[in-house]
C-alpha positions in Angstrom: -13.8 -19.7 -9.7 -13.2 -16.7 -7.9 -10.8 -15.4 -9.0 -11.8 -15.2 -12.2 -14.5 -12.6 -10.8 -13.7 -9.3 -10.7 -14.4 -9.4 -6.8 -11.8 -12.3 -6.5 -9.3 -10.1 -8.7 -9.6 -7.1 -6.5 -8.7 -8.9 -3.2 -6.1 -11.1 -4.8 -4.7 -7.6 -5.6 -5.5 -5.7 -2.0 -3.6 -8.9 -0.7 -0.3 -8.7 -2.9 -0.2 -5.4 -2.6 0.2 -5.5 1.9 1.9 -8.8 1.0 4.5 -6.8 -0.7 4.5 -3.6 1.0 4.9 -5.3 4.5 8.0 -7.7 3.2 9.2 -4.6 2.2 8.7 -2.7 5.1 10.1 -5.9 7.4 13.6 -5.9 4.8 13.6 -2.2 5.4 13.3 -2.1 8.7 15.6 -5.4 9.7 18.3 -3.7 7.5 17.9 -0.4 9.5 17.9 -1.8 13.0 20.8 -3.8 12.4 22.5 -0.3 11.3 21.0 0.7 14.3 22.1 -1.5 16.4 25.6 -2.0 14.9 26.4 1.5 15.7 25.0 1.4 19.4 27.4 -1.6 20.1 30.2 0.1 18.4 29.7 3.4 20.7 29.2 0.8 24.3 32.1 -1.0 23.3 34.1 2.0 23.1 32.6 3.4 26.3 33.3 0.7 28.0 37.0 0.1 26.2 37.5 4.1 27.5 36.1 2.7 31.2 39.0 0.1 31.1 41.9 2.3 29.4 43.0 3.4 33.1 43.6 0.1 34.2 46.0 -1.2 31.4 47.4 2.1 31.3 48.8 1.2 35.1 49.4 -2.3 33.7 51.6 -0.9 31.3 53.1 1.8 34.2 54.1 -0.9 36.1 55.5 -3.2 33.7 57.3 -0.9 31.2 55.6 -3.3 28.4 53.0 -5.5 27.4 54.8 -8.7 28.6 52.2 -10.7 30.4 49.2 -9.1 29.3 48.2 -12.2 27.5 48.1 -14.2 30.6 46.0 -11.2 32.2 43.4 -11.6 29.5 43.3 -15.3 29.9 42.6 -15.7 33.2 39.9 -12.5 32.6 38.2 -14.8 29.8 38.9 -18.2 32.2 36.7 -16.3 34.7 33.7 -16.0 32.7 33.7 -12.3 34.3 30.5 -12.8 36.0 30.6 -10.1 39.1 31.2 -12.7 41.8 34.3 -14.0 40.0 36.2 -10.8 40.0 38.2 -11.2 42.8 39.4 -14.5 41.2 40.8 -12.3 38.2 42.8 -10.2 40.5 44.5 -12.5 42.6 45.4 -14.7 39.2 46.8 -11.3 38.5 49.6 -11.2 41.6 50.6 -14.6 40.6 51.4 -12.9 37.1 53.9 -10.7 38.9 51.5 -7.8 38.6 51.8 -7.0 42.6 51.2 -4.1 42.7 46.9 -3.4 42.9 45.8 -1.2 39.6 42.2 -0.5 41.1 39.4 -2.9 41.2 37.6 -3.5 38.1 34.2 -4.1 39.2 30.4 -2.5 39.3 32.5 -0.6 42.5 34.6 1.4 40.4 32.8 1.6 37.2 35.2 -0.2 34.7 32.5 -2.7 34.8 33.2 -5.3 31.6 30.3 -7.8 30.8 30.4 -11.5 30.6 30.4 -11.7 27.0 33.2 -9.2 26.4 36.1 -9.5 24.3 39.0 -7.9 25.6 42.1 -6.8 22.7 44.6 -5.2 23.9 46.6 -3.4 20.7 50.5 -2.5 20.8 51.5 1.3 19.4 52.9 -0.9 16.5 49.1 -1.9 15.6 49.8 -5.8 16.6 47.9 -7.8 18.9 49.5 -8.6 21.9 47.2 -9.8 23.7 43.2 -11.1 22.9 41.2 -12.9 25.7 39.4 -15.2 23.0 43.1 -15.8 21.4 41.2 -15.2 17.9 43.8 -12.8 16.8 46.9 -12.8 18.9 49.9 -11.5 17.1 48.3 -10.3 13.8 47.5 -6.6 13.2 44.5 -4.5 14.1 42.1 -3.6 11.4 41.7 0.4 11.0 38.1 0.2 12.3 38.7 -1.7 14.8 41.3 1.0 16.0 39.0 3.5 15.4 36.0 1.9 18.1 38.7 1.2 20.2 40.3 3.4 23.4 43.2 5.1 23.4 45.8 4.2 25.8 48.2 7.1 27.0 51.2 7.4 29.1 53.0 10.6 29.9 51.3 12.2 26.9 52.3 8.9 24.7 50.6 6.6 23.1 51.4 3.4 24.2 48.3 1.1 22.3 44.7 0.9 22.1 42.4 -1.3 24.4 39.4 -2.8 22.0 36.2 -4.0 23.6 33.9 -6.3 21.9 30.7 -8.3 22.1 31.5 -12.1 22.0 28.9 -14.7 22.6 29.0 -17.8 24.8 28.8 -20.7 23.7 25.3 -21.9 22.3 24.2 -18.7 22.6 23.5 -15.9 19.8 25.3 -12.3 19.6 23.1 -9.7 21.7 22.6 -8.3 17.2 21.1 -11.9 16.4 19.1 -12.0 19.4 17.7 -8.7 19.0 17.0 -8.5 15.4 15.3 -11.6 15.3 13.3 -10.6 18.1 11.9 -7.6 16.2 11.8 -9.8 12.7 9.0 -12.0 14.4 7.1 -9.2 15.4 7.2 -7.6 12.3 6.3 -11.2 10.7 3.3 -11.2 12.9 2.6 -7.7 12.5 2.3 -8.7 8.6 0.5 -12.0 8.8 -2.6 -9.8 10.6 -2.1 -7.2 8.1 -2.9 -10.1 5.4 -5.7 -10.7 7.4 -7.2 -8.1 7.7 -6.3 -7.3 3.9 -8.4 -9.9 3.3 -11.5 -9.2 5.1 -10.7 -5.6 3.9 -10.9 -6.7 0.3 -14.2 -8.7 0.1 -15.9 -6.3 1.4 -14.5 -3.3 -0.5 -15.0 -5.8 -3.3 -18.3 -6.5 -2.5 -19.2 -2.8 -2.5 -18.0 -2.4 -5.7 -19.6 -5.1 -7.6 -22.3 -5.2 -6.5 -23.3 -2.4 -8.3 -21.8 -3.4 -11.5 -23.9 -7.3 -10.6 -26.9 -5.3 -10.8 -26.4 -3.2 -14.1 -25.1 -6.7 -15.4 -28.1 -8.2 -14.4 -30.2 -5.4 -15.6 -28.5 -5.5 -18.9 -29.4 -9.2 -19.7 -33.4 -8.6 -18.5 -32.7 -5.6 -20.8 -31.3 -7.9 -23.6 -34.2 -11.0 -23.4 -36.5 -7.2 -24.3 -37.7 -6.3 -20.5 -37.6 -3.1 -20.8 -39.2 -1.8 -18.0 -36.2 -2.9 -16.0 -34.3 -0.5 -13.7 -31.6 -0.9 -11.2 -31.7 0.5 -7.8 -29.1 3.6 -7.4 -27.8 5.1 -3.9 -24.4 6.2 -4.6 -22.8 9.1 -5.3 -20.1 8.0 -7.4 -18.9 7.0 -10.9 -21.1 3.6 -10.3 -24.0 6.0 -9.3 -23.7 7.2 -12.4 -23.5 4.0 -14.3 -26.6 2.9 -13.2 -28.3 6.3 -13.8 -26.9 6.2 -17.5 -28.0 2.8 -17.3 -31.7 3.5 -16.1 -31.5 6.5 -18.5 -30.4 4.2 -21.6 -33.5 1.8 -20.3 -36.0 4.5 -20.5 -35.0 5.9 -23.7 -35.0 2.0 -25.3 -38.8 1.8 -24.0 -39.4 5.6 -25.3 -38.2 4.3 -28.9 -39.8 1.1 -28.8 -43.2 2.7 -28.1 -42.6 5.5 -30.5 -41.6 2.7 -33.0 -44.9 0.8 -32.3 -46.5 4.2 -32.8 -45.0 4.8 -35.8 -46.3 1.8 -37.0 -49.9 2.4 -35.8 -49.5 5.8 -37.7 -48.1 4.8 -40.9 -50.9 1.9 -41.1 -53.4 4.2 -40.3 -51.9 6.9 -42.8 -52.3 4.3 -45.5 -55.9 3.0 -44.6 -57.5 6.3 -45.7 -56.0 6.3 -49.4 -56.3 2.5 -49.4 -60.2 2.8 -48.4 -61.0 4.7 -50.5 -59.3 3.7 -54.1 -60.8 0.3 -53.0 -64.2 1.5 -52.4 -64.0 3.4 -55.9 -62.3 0.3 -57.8 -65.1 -2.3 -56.1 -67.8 0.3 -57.1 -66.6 0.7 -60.7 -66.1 -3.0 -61.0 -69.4 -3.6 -59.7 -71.0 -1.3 -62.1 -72.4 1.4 -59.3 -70.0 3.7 -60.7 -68.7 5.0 -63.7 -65.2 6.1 -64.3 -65.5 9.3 -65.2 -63.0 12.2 -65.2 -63.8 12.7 -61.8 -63.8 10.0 -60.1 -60.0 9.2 -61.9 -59.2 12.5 -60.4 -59.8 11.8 -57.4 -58.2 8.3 -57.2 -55.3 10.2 -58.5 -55.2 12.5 -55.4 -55.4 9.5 -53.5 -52.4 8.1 -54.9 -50.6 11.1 -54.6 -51.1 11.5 -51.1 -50.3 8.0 -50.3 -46.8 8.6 -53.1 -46.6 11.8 -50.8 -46.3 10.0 -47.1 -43.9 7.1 -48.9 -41.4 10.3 -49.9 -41.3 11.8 -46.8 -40.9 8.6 -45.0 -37.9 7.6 -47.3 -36.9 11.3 -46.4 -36.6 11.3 -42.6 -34.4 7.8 -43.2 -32.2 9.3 -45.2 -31.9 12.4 -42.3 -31.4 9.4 -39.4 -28.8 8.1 -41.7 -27.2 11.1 -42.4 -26.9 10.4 -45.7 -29.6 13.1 -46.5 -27.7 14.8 -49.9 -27.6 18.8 -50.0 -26.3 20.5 -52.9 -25.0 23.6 -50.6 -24.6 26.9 -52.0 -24.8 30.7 -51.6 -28.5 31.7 -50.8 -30.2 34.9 -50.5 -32.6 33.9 -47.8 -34.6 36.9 -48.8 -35.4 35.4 -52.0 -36.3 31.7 -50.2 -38.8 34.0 -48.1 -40.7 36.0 -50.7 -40.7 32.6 -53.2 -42.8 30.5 -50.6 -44.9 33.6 -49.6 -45.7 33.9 -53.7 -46.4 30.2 -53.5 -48.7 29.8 -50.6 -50.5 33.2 -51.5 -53.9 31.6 -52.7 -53.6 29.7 -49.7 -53.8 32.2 -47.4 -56.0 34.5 -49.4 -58.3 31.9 -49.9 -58.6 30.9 -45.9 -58.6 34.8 -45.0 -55.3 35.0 -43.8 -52.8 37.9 -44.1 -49.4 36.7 -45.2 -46.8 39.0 -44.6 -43.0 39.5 -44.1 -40.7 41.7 -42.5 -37.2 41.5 -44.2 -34.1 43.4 -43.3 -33.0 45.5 -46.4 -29.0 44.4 -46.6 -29.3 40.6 -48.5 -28.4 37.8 -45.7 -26.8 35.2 -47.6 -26.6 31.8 -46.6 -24.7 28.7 -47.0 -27.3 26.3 -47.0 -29.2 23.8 -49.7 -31.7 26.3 -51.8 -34.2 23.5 -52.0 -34.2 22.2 -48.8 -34.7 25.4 -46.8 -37.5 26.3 -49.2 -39.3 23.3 -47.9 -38.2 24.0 -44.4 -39.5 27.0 -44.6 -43.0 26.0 -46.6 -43.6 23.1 -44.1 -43.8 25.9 -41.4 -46.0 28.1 -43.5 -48.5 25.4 -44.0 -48.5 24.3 -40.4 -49.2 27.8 -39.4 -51.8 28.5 -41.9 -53.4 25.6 -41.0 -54.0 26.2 -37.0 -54.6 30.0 -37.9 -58.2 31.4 -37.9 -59.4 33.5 -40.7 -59.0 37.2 -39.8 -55.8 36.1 -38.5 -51.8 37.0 -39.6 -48.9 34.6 -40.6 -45.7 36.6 -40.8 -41.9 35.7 -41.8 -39.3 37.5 -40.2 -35.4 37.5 -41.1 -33.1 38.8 -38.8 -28.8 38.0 -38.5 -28.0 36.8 -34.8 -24.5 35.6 -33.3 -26.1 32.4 -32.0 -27.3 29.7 -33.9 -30.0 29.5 -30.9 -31.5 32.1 -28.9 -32.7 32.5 -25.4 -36.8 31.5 -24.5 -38.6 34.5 -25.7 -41.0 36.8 -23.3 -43.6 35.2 -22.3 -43.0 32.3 -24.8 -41.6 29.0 -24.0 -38.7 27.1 -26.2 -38.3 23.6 -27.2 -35.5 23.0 -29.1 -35.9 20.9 -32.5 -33.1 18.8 -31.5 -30.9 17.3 -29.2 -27.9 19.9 -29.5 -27.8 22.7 -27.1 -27.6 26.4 -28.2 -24.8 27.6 -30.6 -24.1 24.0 -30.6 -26.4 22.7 -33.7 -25.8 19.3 -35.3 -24.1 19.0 -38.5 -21.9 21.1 -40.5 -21.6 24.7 -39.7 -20.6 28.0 -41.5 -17.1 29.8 -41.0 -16.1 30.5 -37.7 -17.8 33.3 -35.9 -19.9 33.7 -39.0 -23.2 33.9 -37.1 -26.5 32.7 -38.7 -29.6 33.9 -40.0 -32.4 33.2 -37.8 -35.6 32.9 -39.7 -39.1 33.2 -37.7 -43.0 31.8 -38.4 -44.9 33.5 -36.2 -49.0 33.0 -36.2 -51.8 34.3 -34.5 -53.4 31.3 -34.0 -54.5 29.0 -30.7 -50.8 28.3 -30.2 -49.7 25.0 -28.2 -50.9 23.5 -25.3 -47.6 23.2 -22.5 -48.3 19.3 -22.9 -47.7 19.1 -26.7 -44.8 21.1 -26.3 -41.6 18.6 -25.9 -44.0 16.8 -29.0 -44.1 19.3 -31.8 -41.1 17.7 -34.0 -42.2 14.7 -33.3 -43.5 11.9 -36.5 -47.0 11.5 -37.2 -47.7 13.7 -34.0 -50.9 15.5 -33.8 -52.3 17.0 -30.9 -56.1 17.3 -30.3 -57.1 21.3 -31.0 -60.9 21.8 -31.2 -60.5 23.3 -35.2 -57.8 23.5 -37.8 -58.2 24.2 -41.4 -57.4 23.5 -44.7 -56.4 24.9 -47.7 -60.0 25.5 -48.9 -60.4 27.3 -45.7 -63.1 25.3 -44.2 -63.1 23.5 -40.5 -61.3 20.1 -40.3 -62.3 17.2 -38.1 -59.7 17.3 -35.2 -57.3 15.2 -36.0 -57.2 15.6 -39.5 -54.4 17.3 -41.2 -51.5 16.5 -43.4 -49.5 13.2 -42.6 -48.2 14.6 -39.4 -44.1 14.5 -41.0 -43.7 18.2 -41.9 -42.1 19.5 -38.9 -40.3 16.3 -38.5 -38.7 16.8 -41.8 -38.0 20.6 -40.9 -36.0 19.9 -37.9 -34.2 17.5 -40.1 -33.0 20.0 -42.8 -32.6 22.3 -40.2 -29.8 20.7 -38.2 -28.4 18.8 -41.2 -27.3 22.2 -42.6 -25.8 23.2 -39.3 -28.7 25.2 -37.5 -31.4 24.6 -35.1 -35.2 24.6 -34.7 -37.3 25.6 -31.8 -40.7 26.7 -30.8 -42.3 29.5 -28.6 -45.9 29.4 -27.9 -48.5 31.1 -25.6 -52.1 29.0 -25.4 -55.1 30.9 -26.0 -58.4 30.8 -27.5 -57.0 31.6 -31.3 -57.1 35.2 -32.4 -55.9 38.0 -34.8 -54.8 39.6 -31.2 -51.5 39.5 -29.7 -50.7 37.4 -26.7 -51.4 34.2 -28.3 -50.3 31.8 -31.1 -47.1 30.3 -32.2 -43.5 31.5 -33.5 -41.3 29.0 -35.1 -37.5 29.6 -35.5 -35.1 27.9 -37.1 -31.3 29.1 -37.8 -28.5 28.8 -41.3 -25.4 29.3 -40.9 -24.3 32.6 -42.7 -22.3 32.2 -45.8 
């Protein structure tokens, strides 16, 4: 139906809501004009009542009382008062005994009294003596009526009052009734084409508001039934522009996952098939008698094992970080110590590849508040990854240095790409005492640093971009394309935000040297103790 749409529910409402202001507005405004009204009758009564008062005041000269007056007003009221009957009034008035002529009462002289007029004539006493509609005659004068009413003076006395009012003929309305209900209908019609156009106003205010909200609707159930290449088209400016960008934006980052879900799969299988290969090319040869199982060749089924051991850990590692249920034993740590334990470690490495491995440590100890394990591995993934893409003759240093921020601006001629979603000095995860700054912990290398495409890639799983050499830990030229699993600096940026800092690159592109210009720095941040 429609109004169970949310189009329907928005004019339904439009229309109540002019529905309901207009009655309003029609009450308001009938109660007012009657006010109105009422009070501009009140004052031409008593103008024309004051008009009159010199006529009854000779009536009452004349006369010495207000015997006869009732007859006066009779023969007024018998008349109709039209203009053309005013001459009958005054000649009924000499056959009253009133001979004596008190001025003409007339459009001539002014004291002009309408057709519909009442005419009360009030003693000093406050009684009635004399009404031309003989409504009242004899009973007593209300104070407002007194107080619309004019005066009527002799000799400096007061001698009664003279009270005008509108009365209508018969089978017709008060000149109130008449004019009131005049403006009622207008104001009726005046609302009936306000609902109208409330209407038409409605749909298509409506209609420009859900329309929008039928496309993301629609979008969302293509999105649903896994089309999700789907976008909706987005022209506005407003807080349904921005629902459909959110919406394309959501869309785009579904198909991002999904393909980086498909490549994880492609990754992991192809990950496996190495170790797999080759334990069953050993086994079959063993089995088939073409080899024998010597020392060596267990050894090396063992490394096989281990690496494939090695990729199922660090898989089951970077779950546990999605989850956040990645356990760290934190504690006070001199980062100092972390530094110079991995450079002990890795040592042979370098020295073996003809790398220098050096440090540059400040000489007060920067504790942090951090997992002592963890940061270790943070910080021997990044080792690794550096010796590996640096040339022999080349340098690998560590650098410790305190910092306010728990990120840091893009470096000279470097460029930054944060390890995470959060902005800087806003890292993920837990963070140290307020305005306890962090230790900011640098891996720079001389080697052929990043190409600006692999950039935004760097912390990305199983990602390896193509570089024309890398080497290993015995120091001789890979195969492109061959190195590690691809998860260390997945599971760095990981441990790096899970402990409340950050993780970023800065790289300049070169051909590779021991020379400056070139190579890679990563940094990643712990919050101070």
């Amino acid at each position: 139906m429609f109004l169970d749409s949310l189009r329907g529910r928005i004019t339904l409402v439009l229309v109540l809501l002019v529905l309901f202001t207009t009655a309003a507005t029609v009450l308001i405004t009938n109660v007012a004009t009657s006010n109105l009204f009422d009070n501009y009758l009140a004052l031409t009564d008593t103008a024309r009542a004051l008009n009159l008062a010199s006529f009854f005041e000779g009536y009452y000269r004349d006369n010495g009382d207000w015997s006869g007056v009732q007859s006066l007003l009779e023969a007024y009221a018998s008349t109709n008062m039209s203009h053309g009957m005013m001459g009958r009034w005054r000649d009924n008035m000499g056959r009253h005994g009133m001979n004596r002529p008190f001025g003409p009462i007339g459009p001539s002289s002014g004291t002009t009294a309408l057709p519909a007029d009442r005419l009360i004539v009030v003693n000093a006493a406050g009684v009635i003596v004399g009404d031309s509609a003989q409504l009242d005659l004899g009973g007593t004068a209300a104070p407002q009526q007194l107080a619309a009413g004019a005066p009527l003076m002799l000799d400096g006395e007061a001698i009664g009052t003279l009270i005008v009012t509108n009365q209508p003929l018969p089978g017709l309305d008060s000149l109130e009734e008449q004019f009131t209900g005049t403006a009622a209908r207008y104001a009726w019609l005046a609302a009936g084409g306000a609902i109208i156009l409330a209407l038409l106003l409605g749909f298509t205010v409506s209609r420009s508001l859900t329309q929008p909200l039928q496309s993301v609707v629609q979008g969302t159930e293509r999105l649903a039934n896994g089309e999700l290449s789907v976008r909706v088209k987005n022209n506005r400016r407003d807080e349904l522009g921005t629902l459909a960008h959110s919406f394309n934006r959501m869309a785009e980052q579904l198909r991002s996952n999904e393909e980086l879900r498909k490549n994880l799969v492609a990754d992991i299988a192809h990950e496996l098939r190495t170790p797999i290969s080759v334990l069953r090319g050993n086994l079959e040869s063993i089995q088939e008698g073409v080899q024998d199982p010597d020392m060596r060749t267990i050894v090396n089924l063992h490394d096989e094992v281990l690496r494939m051991a090695s990729l199922v850990n660090e898989l089951q590692e970077l779950s546990l970080l999605d989850a956040g249920q990645a356990r760290l034993n934190r504690e006070k740590v001199l980062v100092q110590g972390v530094v110079q334990e991995e450079i002990e470690a890795l040592g042979a490495m370098a020295q073996g590849d003809g790398i220098s491995l050096l440090s540059s440590l400040p000489d007060q100890p920067v504790l942090a508040l951090v997992d002592r394990r963890r940061t270790g591995q943070i910080l021997r993934n990044l080792l690794v990854n550096a010796l590996r893409h640096t040339p022999s003759g080349g340098e690998v240093r560590v650098s410790v240095e305190l910092t306010v921020d728990g990120r840091d601006s893009e470096g000279p001629g470097g460029h930054s790409e944060p390890g995470s979603s959060s902005g800087p000095g806003s890292p993920s995860g837990p963070r140290g005492p307020a305005n306890s700054g962090f230790a900011r912990v640098s891996v720079s290398d001389t080697g052929e640093g990043v190409a600006p495409g692999d950039l935004p890639h760097v912390f990305e799983r199983f990602y390896k971009a193509d570089r024309s050499r890398t080497r290993g830990r015995s120091g001789e030229a890979k195969e492109a394309g061959v190195r590690g699993t691809g998860l260390g600096l997945a599971i760095a940026r990981g441990y790096a935000t899970a402990q409340g800092g950050d993780i970023w690159l800065e790289s300049s592109h070169g051909n590779g040297s021991a020379g400056a210009g070139t190579g890679s720095t990563f940094t990643f941040t712990l919050p101070l103790a």
